[in-house]
LOZAMI-301819 format. One record per residue (C-alpha): x negated, y, z; residue in one letter. Coordinates in steps of 0.2 Angstrom, whole numbers, plus 5000, padded with zeros to 4 digits. Layout:
N
XYZa/...
END
This chain:
979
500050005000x/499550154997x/499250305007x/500450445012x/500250595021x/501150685033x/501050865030x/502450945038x/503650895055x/505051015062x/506350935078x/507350975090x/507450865105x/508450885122x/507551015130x/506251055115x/506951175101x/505451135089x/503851035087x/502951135097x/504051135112x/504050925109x/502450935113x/502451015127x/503850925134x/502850765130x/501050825138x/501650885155x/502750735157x/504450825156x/506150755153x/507850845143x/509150725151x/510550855158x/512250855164x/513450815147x/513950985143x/515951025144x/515851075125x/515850875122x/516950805135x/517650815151x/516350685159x/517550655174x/518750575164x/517550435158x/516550385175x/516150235164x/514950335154x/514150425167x/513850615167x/512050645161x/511050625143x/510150695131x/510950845124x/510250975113x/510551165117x/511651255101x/512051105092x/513551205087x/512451345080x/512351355060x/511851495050x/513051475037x/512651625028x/511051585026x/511451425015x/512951515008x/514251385016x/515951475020x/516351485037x/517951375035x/516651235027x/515351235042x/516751215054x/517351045043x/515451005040x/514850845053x/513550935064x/512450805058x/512450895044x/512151065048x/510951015061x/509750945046x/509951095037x/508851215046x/507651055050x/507351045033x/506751225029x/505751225043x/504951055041x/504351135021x/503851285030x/502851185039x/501851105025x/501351265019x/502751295005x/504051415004x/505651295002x/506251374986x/504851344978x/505151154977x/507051224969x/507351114953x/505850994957x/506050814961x/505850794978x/506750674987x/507850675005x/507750495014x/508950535031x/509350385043x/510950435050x/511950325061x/514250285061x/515050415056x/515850485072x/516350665064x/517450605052x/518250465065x/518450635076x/519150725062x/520150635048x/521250525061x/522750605058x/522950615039x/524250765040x/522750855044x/521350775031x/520950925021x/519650905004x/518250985016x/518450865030x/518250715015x/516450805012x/516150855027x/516250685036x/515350575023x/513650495031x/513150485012x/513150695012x/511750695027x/510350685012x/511450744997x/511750925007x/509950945007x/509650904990x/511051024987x/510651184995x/508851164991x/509151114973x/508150934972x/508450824961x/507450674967x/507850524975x/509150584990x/510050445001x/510750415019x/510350255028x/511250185042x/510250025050x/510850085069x/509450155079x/507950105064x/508850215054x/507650355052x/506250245051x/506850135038x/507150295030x/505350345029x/504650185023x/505950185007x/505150395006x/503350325006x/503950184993x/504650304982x/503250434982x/501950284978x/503250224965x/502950414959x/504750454960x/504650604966x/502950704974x/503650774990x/504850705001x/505850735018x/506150605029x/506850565046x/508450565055x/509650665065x/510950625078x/512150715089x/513350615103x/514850695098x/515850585110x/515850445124x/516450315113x/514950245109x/514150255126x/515650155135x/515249995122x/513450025126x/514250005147x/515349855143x/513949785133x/512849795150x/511649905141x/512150065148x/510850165161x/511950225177x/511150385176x/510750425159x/508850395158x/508050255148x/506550195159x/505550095146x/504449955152x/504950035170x/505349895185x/506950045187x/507549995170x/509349975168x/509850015150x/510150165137x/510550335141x/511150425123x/510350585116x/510350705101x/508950735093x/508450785072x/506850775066x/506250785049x/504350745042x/503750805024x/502750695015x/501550665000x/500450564995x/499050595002x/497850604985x/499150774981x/499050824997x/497050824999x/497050894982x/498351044988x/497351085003x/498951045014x/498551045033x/498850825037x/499650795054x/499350625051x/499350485037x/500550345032x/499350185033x/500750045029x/502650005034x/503649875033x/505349815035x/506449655039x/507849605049x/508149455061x/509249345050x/510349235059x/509749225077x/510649215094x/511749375092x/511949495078x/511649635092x/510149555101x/508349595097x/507349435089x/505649415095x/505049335080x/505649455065x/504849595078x/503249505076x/503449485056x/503649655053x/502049725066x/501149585055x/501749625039x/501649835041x/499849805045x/499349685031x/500049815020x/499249935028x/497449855026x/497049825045x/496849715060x/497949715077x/496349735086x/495949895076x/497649985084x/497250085098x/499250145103x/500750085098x/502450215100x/503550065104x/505650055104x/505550045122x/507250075126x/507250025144x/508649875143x/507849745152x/507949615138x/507449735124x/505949785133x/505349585137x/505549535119x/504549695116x/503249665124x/502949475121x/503149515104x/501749665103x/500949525114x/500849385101x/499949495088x/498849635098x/498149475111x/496849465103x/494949505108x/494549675109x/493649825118x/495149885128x/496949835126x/498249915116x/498950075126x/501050075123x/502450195128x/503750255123x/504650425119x/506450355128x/505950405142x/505850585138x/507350595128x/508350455130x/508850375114x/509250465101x/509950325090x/509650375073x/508450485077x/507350365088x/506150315074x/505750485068x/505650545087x/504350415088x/503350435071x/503050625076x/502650595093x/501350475085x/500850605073x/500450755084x/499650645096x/498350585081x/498550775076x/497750835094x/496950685098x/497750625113x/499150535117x/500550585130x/500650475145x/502450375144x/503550435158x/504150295173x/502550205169x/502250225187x/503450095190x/502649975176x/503849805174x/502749665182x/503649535173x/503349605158x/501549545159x/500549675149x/498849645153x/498849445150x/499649505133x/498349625128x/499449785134x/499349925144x/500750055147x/499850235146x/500050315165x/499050455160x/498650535143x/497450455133x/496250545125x/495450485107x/493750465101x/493150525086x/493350455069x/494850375063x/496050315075x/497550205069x/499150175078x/500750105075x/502750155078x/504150015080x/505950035078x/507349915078x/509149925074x/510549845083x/511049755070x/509349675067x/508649765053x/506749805062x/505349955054x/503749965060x/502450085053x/500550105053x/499750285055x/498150345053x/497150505058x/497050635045x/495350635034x/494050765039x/493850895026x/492551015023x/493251185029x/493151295012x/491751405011x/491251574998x/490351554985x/489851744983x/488151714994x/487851875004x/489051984995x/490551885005x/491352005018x/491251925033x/492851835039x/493251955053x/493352115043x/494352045026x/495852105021x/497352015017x/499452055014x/500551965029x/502151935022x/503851915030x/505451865019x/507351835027x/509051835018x/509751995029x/509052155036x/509352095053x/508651915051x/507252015044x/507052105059x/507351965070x/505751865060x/504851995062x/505052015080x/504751825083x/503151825070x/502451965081x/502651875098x/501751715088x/500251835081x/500251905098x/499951735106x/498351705097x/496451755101x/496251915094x/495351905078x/495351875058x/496951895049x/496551855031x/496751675033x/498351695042x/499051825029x/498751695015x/499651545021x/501051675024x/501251715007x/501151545004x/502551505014x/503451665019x/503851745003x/505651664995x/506951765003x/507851924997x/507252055008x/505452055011x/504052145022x/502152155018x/500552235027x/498852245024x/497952205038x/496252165042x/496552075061x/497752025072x/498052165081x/498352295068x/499652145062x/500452135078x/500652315079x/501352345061x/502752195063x/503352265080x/503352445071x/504552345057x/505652245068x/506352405076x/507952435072x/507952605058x/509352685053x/509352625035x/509352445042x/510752385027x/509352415014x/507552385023x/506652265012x/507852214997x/507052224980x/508452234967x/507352174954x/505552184948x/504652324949x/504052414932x/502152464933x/501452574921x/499252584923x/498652774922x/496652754917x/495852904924x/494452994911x/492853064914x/492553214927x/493053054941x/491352964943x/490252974957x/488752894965x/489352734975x/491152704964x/492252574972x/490852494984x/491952484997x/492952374984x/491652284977x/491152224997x/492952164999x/493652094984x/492851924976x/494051974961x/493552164958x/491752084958x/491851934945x/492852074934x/491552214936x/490252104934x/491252044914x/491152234911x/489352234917x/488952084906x/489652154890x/488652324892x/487052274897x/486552234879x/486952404875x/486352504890x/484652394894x/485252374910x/486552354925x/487852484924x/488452384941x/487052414950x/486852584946x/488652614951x/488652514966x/486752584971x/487252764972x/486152824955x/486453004951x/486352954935x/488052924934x/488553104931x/487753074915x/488553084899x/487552904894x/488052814911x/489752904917x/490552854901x/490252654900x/490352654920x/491952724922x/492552614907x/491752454917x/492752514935x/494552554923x/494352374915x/493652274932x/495152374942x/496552334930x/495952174927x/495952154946x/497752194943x/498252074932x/497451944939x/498451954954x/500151964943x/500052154940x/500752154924x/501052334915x/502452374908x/501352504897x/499852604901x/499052774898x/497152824896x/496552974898x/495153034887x/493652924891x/495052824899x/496052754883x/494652624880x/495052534896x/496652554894x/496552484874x/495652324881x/497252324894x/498352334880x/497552194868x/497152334855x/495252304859x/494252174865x/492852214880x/491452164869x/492152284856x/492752434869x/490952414876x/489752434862x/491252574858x/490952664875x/488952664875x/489052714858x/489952874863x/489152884879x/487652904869x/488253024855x/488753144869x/487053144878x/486353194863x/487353354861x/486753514867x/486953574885x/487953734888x/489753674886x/490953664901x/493153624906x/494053734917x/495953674923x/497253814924x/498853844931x/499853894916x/500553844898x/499353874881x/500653984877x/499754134891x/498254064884x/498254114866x/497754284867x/496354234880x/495654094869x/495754204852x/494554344858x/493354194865x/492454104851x/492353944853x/493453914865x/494853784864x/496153684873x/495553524876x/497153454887x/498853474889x/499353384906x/500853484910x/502053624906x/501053734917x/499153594918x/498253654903x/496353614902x/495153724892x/493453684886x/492053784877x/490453874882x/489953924899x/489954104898x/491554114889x/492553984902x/491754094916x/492654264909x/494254184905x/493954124924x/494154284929x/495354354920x/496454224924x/496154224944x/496354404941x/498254394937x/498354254953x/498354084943x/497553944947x/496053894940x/494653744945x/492953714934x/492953524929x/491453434935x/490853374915x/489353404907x/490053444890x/491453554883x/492553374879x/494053394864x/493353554859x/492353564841x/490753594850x/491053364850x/490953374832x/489353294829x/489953144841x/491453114833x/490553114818x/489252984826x/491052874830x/491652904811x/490452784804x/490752604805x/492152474806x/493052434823x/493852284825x/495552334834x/497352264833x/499052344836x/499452334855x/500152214864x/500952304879x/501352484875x/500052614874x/500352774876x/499152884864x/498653044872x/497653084855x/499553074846x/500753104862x/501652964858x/501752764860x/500752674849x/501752524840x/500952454825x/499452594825x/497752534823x/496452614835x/494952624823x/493452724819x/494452864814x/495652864829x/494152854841x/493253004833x/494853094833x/495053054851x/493453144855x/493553334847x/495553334847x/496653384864x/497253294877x/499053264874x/499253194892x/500953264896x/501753204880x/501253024882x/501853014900x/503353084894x/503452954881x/502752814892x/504252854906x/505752854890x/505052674882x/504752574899x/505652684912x/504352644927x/504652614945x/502852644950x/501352734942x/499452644947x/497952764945x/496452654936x/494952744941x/493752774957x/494652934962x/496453014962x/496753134945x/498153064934x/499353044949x/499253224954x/499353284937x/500953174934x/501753244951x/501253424944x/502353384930x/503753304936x/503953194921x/504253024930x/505253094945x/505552954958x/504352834954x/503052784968x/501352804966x/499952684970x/497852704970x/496952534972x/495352604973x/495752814978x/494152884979x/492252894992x/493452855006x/494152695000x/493852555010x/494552404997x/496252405010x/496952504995x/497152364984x/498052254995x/499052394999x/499552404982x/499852224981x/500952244997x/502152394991x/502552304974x/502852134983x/504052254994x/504652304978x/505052144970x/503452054963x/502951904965x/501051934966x/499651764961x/499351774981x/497751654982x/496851784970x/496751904986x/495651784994x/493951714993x/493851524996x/493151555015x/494851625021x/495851505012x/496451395026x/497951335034x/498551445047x/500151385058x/501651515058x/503151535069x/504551445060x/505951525054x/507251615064x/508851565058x/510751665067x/511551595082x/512851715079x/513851595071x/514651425080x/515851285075x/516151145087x/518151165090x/518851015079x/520451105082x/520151275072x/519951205054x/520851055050x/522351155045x/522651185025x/522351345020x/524051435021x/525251475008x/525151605000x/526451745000x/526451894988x/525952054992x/525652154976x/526952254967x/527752204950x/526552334942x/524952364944x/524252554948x/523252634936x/521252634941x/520052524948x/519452524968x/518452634974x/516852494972x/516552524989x/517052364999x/518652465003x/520452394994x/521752505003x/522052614986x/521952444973x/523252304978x/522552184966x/520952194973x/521652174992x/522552014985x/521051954979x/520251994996x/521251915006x/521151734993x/519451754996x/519551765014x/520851645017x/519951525006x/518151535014x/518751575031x/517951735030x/518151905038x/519152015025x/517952155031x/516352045025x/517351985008x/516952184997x/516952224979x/515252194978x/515052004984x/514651854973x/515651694976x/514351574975x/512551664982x/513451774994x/515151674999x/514551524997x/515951454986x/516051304975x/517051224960x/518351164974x/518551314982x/518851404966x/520251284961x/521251354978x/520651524975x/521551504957x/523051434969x/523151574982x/522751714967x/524251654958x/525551664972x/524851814979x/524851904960x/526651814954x/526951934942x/524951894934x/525851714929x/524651554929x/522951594924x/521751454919x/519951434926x/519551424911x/520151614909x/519251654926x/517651594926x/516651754917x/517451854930x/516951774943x/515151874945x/515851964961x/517452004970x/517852174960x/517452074944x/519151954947x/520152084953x/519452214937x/520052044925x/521652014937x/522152194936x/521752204915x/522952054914x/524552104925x/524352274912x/524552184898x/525952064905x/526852214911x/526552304896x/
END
């Protein structure tokens, strides 16, 4: 058999809501055996029963929102059911996966489940059946729900072997995973006491424990006490999950099944079939008894069940060895959860290989002296035990009451090499990288309630690095509607930015949701931008900026003789000059936007200016880097060889107040248009310097450009003469490219020799393009390319994109390389889905544990009474004629009577609040409706509408987008009816 791992675990126990509380109930010994809680039953009126068990706290809690399940469907839903929901999630998010990413994949559900109580409870009277009960009830639906709400189309199945259930269920997992019939799966098993009926059969069966407490292998064992428990494991195989660099709790060595045949009772435990299936689980697994070192028995405490036990695990693990096999068993913390006892053993078994130590098994003190353990190679654990390095190997039994037994084999997890950089001695040490810690919930309050829980988890840790931590959030926290994200570098500045975000605001109904992807447009900064030392601060901190810099650097070295890199990142004066600004602001505008993309940063259309349009033709595909680069040095050349003398000056007003100024100054020219009042002007020194005063003179604003050379002026003419010659291999763009030579998009236009020389003499038509940039693509955010802030002030100067937000990934001397993931953080808020593991280098890819999702408890269905009633007839409540006019579209239908029809369907229907059912909800993402419940909406539209006549569903369906939409169609056809 091959190997499985274990890769993800969520439970709730009695007294331990969630795996880490299991563990802690197990290591100090503890017990969640309480009174039986009046919710159930009245425990005086069965004294047969007894009055204490295993019961776990808000059972009757389901966020049914959440999974968009109407509230009159939870209350019909088994609580098996709803209980496995939330497991579920949790359990994926606990393999370090966000749930929906697994949506439409073949992953299979395996749940052991055992009778079917709920629908007994609920479906006895038959005037009260209702088609929601039929679902609800079904022990098949346990698996199918999950595969339902979480969209997988693998293998899903319920199985029912009485209290082996969930184990059985994770063998036939582990066999279909190795069968390659799906590559993830959930296993495990749930159950929930719902009533005493099954405890007085255990009592007149003589298995019952007087108090409530199984006491396995204990001389005070006197039988079964009964417990809810759910507990669900994720599992791969383990080649994936190495591969996938998946945290392993533990691995799957072998399992095996059988069941007792024909033997003296078809409720009483067989010790031979016990002993054929240890021996067969550990032949498939490859091992030998003697190599076992714990085995999680069944350990129920009845008196027979426990001496078959033993003499069974005697007959294959007596044999010689260092030290005896150590047992226990978890029953004795929980009580026995019945279809959930297998899956309560396998993770108990699995974090105790995970820590490497197993729990001691509580009431060993009073070890069974009949049982003989130590003549039968045994020995029940009084105190925990701890393991030795290496691999350890134990084994978990369970065994139905019907005879059908499981036993499994589990292994340690493999060591593996903790990742580590591969950029030597430019890595940033752990402790001060950046990363983006991300938050996603499906409401603004379950955001804030994450984020609050998130913040007490972060705040439970050492103090220290956050990168890692931030990565396996993005891996796992970033599915949900409305989102938060933080660039942090530790985890106190995280802790402090999540309490900041889970206070209640004032715009609570809109904090974090995204209505659809944000529209990035890249701005490439020109010349005038540089200085000594450029995105260092970026270059230290991102393993990505550097790989793209260093593609730039490669491809102008040829041209240059040497490292335009190092003299960026040395801090070289040189870079002011005309040969080394130009190709290093070119390599920092193609390293930054490649930076960008790589991380799923796609624009919508970019801009360059000037010097700038070359990085931003590579960006668009009209140019290749090689081509751009021999391009860049090229004119980075010419220019140097032009005379000195030439200057730019930026003013405050339109070339219209400039005319008369430029005619009497020779020479003169203007060389950009950024805005209607951003003009820049470029020609001889002397010349700027008069018009400098003439201008400050009459109070405008004027600031001397910090160039070398009077750029788009016809003092360039020898350069773009320089550029003319030659052949360039370009092609027509491939994202929009707004030209400032032409002030316009760029479509099928070629940008070659003679656009390039163009580009140089001719003005910058900078507010034209942005003009026509924002008109083709309509951008939510603007992102400057370059290493300081220009193009983003000059497009808030002009007001051509008004409320769009601006981002700066690398904004100037100050820039620490937080900027960029910053950036990646505001458009994740703003609807991206960023390539997350491009953030980091290879040393800060870990697995981090996070504090699982916080589901509502605001929501609870336990009363069988409330629900079993059919919805009610419907009586009519709209006149014969419909008014003129739509609602209002604000969630209010006091002014539109088809629309307050249609409400109360709705909210008759789905048991919701008419205040929660508004013009604006969807039936199936936000009311969680399905084809059935649209059938009796068609029912309860009709006799609320009577004058609207029988509509099909047929007729329906492409109004059924929202609320407003069927009440928009409804009132079109009582018009025409009428009319």
């Amino acid at each position: 058999m091959g190997d499985v791992a274990i890769v993800g675990i969520d439970c709730a126990f009695p007294g331990a809501a969630g795996v880490q509380a299991y563990w802690d109930l197990l290591m100090r010994g503890g017990d969640g055996i309480a009174p039986v809680p009046a919710q159930r039953w009245a425990a005086r009126d069965f004294p047969a029963v007894g009055g204490s068990g295993g019961f776990i706290d808000d059972a009757d809690v389901f966020d049914s929102d959440f999974f968009s399940v109407t509230p009159r469907e939870a209350a019909a839903m088994d609580p098996h059911h709803r209980l496995l929901l939330p497991c579920a999630w949790r359990a994926l998010e606990d393999s370090g996966r966000a749930p929906g990413d697994l949506a439409g994949t073949e992953t299979g559900v395996f749940v052991g489940v055992m009778g079917g109580e709920w629908g007994r409870l609920t479906m006895s009277d038959p005037a009260r059946t209702t088609a929601l009960l039929g679902s609800g009830s079904s022990a098949g639906m346990a698996a199918n729900r999950i595969s339902y709400h979480f969209n997988f189309t693998g293998p899903s199945l319920a199985v029912d072997t009485a209290c082996s259930s969930s184990l059985v269920a994770v063998h036939l997992a582990a066999g279909s995973l190795l069968a390659e019939e799906c590559d993830t799966a959930l296993a495990g098993g749930v159950n929930v006491v719902l009533s005493p009926s099954l405890g007085m059969v255990y009592g007149q069966l003589g298995l019952a424990a007087a108090d409530g407490r199984c006491k396995p292998f204990s001389a005070d064992a006197d039988g079964i006490g009964r417990s809810d428990g759910v507990g669900l494991v994720v599992l791969r195989r383990l080649a994936d999950a190495l591969a996938d660099g998946q945290r392993i709790y533990a691995v799957l060595r072998g399992s095996a099944v059988n069941q007792d045949g024909r033997s003296n009772g078809v409720i009483a435990p067989n010790r031979w079939s016990q002993q054929r299936v240890l021996n067969s689980a550990y032949r498939r697994a490859g091992v030998a008894p003697d190599r076992v070192a714990f085995v999680e028995a069944h350990g129920t405490g009845t008196v027979l069940g426990d001496a078959i036990e033993c003499a069974a695990l005697g007959a294959v693990h007596a044999v010689p060895r260092d030290t005896p096999c150590a047992i226990g068993s978890v029953k004795g913390n929980l009580g026995h959860t019945e279809g959930a006892a297998g899956i309560a053993g396998l993770i108990k078994t699995a974090l105790a290989l995970h820590h490497r130590i197993v729990p001691a098994s509580l009431f060993a003190d009073r070890e069974n002296p009949q049982l003989r353990l130590g003549e039968r190679g045994l020995r029940l654990l009084k105190a925990p035990m701890r393991l030795p390095r290496g691999e350890t190997l134990a084994g978990v039994s369970s065994f139905g009451m019907g005879g059908t037994n499981a036993h499994a084999v589990l292994g340690s997890a493999p060591r593996t090499p903790r990742g580590a950089g591969t950029d030597g001695a430019r890595s940033r040490p752990a402790r001060d990288a950046v990363g983006v810690f991300t938050v996603s919930a499906d409401t603004p309050e379950a955001l804030r309630r994450n984020l609050a829980a998130q913040a007490d988890a972060v705040a439970g840790r050492p103090r220290g690095a956050a990168a890692a931590l931030c990565r396996s959030s993005n891996l796992v926290k970033t599915g949900l509607p409305h989102r938060f994200a933080a660039a942090v570098r530790d985890t106190g500045a995280l802790v402090d930015a999540l309490r900041r975000a889970a206070a209640p605001t004032d715009t609570a109904a809109e904090q974090g949701r995204p209505w659809g992807r944000p529209v990035v447009a890249f701005l490439f900064t020109g010349q005038g931008s540089e200085y000594p030392g450029m995105t260092a601060g970026l270059h230290r901190e991102s393993p990505l900026y550097r790989r793209h810099l260093a593609e730039a650097d490669e491809a102008l070295a040829p041209h240059l003789g040497e490292s335009v890199r190092d003299l960026v990142l040395g801090g070289d004066e040189r870079v002011h000059r005309p040969r080394f600004a130009q190709p290093a602001l070119f390599a920092v505008g193609y390293a930054l936007a490649r930076t960008l993309t790589s991380l799923g940063v796609g624009p919508a259309a970019v801009l360059g200016h000037s010097l700038g349009e070359y990085a931003a033709a590579v960006t668009a595909g009209a140019l290749g880097l090689e081509e751009a680069a021999r391009l860049v040095a090229r004119r980075g050349a010419l220019t140097a060889e032009l005379p000195a003398g030439g200057g730019m000056i930026a003013t405050g007003v339109g070339p219209g107040e400039l005319a008369g100024l430029l005619a009497a100054e020779p020479g003169t020219a203007v060389a950009a248009l950024n805005g209607p009042s951003d003009t820049v002007v470029s020609g001889p020194l002397d010349a700027l310097e008069r018009i400098t005063r003439q201008l400050t003179g009459r109070g405008v604003r004027v600031a001397r450009l910090p160039v070398t050379h009077a750029f788009h002026s016809p003092l360039m003419a020898p350069a773009a003469a320089g550029l003319r010659t030659g052949t360039v291999r370009s092609a027509p763009p491939a994202v929009p490219l707004a030209s400032t030579r032409h002030g316009r998009v760029l479509r099928h236009d070629l940008m070659d020799a003679g656009y390039w020389a163009g580009q140089i003499e001719e003005p910058v038509l900078m507010d034209g393009a942005l003009a026509a940039l924002v008109a083709e693509v309509a951008p939510t955010h603007l992102i400057e390319i370059g290493p300081r802030g220009v193009l983003l002030q000059i497009a808030a100067r002009g007001g051509r994109a008004p409320g769009v937000e601006y981002l700066h990934p690398a904004p100037g001397p100050a820039s620490t390389g937080l900027e960029l993931a910053e950036a990646v953080a505001a458009l994740y808020r703003a609807g991206l889905d960023p390539r997350w593991e491009e953030l980091y280098a290879p040393g800060h890819r870990g697995v981090e544990p996070l504090a699982p999702y916080v589901f509502s408890s605001a929501r609870r269905s336990w009363d069988r009474e409330s629900f079993v009633q059919p919805a009610r007839p419907a009586t009519a409540t709209v006149p014969d004629a419909p008014r003129p006019g739509r609602g209002a579209g604000d969630g209010r239908d006091g002014d539109d009577p088809v629309l307050h029809a249609v409400v109360q369907a709705v909210a008759e229907v789905g048991g919701h609040p008419p205040e929660r059912v508004v013009r604006e909800a969807r039936f199936y993402e936000d009311l969680g409706f399905d084809s059935v419940m649209i059938m009796q909406l068609k029912n309860q539209v009709e006799a609320r509408l009577p004058r609207v006549g029988e509509v099909s569903v047929q007729q329906m369906l492409p109004a059924l987008r929202s609320v407003g939409a069927l009440a928009d169609f409804l009132s079109d056809v009582l018009m025409a009816r009428s009319s």
